[in-house]
C-alpha positions as CSV (number, residue, x, y, z in Angstrom):
1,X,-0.3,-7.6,-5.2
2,X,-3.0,-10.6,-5.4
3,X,-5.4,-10.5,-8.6
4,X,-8.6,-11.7,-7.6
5,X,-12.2,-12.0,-9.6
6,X,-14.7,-11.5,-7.9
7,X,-17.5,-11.4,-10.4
8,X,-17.6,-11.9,-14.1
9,X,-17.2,-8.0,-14.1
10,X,-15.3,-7.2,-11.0
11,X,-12.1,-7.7,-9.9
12,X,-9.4,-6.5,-7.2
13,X,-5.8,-6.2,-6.4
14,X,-4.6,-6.4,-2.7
15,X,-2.3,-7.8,-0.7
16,X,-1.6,-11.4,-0.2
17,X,-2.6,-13.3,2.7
18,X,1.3,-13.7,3.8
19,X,1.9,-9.9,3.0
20,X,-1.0,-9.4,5.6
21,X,0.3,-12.1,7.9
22,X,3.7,-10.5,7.9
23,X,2.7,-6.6,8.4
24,X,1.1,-7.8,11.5
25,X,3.8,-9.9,12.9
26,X,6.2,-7.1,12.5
27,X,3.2,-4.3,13.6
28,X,2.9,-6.6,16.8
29,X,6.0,-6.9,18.2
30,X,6.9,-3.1,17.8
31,X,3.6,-2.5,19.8
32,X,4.7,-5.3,22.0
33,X,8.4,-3.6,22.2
34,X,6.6,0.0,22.9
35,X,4.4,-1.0,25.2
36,X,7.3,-3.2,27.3
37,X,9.3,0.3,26.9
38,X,5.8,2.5,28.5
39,X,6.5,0.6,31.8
40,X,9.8,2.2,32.5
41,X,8.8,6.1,30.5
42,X,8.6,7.9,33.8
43,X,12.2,7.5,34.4
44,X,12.4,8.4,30.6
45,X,13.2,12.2,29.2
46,X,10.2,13.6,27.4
47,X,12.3,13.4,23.6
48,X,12.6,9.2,24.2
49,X,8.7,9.5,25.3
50,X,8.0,11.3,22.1
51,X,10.3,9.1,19.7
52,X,8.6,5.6,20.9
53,X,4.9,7.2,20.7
54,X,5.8,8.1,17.3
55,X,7.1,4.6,16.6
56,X,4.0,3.3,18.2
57,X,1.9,5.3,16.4
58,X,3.9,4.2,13.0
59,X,3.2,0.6,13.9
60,X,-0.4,1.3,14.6
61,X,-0.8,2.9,11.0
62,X,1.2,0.2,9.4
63,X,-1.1,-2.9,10.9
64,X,-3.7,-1.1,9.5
65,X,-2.6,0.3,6.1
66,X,-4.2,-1.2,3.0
67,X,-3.9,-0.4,-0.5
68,X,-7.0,-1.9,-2.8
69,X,-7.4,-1.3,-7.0
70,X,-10.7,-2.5,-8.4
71,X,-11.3,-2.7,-11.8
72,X,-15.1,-2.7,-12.5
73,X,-16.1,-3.7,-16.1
74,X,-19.5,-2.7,-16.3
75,X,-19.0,1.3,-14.6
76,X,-15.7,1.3,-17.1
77,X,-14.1,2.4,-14.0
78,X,-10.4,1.3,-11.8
79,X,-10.7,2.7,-8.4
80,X,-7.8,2.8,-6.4
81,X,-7.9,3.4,-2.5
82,X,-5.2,3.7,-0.1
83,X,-6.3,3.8,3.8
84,X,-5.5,2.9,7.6
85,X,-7.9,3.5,10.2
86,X,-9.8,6.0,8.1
87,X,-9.1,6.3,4.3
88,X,-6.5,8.1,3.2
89,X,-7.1,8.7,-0.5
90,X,-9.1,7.5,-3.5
91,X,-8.6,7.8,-7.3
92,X,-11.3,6.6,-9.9
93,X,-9.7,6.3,-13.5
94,X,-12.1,6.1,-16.2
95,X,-11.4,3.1,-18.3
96,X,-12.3,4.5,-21.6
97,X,-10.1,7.3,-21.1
98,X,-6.9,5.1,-20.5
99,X,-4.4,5.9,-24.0
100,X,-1.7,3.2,-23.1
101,X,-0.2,1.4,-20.3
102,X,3.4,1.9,-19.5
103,X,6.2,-0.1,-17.7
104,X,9.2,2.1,-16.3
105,X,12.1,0.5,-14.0
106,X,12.7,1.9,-10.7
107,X,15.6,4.0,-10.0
108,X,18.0,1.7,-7.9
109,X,16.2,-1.6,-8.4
110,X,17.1,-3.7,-10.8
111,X,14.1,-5.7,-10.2
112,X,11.6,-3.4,-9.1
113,X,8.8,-2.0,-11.9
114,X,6.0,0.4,-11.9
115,X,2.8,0.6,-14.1
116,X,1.8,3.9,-15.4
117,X,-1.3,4.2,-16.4
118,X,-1.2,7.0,-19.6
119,X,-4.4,9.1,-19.6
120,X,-5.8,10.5,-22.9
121,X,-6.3,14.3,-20.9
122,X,-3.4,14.7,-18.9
123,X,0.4,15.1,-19.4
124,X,1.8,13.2,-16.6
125,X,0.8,9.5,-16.4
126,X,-0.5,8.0,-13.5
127,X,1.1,5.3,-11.1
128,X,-0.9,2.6,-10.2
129,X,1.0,-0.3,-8.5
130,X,4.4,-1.8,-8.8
131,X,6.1,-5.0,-8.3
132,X,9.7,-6.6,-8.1
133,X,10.5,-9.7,-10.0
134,X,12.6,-11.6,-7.8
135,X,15.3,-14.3,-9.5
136,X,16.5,-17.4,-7.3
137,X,19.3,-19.5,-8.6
């Protein structure tokens, strides 16, 4: 994820431009593979029609699936919001009720990390983005 300020008190996190760039190269060609494959579907059974409208409709949802976290200073709020073609959730953490950050490894990746976010009223901390820290040699 991309930090970027967008006022002295606002600021988001999304995607990079090539994150973007790639998600629709590879939602594109599947569309372009369904749609090459919906010339031939009436000599198709109906479970092959059903399995490539579901992979269509997959695509669809991944050229369109964003993930956004704002962190606005002056509300004391990080919003986080996750949607497609219509938004799929939305969580506002109140800064001010934030006890401690905390960094936990992923289970089978070495290099992957999330960060928790450790709230002063509940039990369970919660998730708010995670990245892999890739080594080249």
């Amino acid at each position: 994820m991309h930090f970027k300020q967008l006022s002295p008190t606002i600021a988001i996190m999304a995607k990079t431009r090539a994150q973007t760039i790639g998600r629709w190269i590879f939602a594109s060609l599947v569309a372009s593979i369904t749609l090459f494959n919906a010339l031939g579907f009436e000599h198709w059974s109906y479970g092959e029609v059903i399995i490539w409208s579901f992979i269509a409709l997959l695509s669809w949802h991944l050229l369109f699936a964003r993930r956004r976290i704002q962190i606005d200073l002056e509300r004391q709020l990080i919003t986080t919001k996750v949607s497609s073609l219509y938004p799929l959730t939305q969580q506002v953490i109140p800064i001010n009720h934030i006890a401690a950050f905390q960094i936990r490894q992923r289970l089978g990746q070495p290099h992957g990390y999330d960060l928790l976010i450790v709230m002063d009223t509940q039990i369970e901390p919660l998730k708010l983005f995670n990245w892999s820290i890739h080594h080249y040699q």
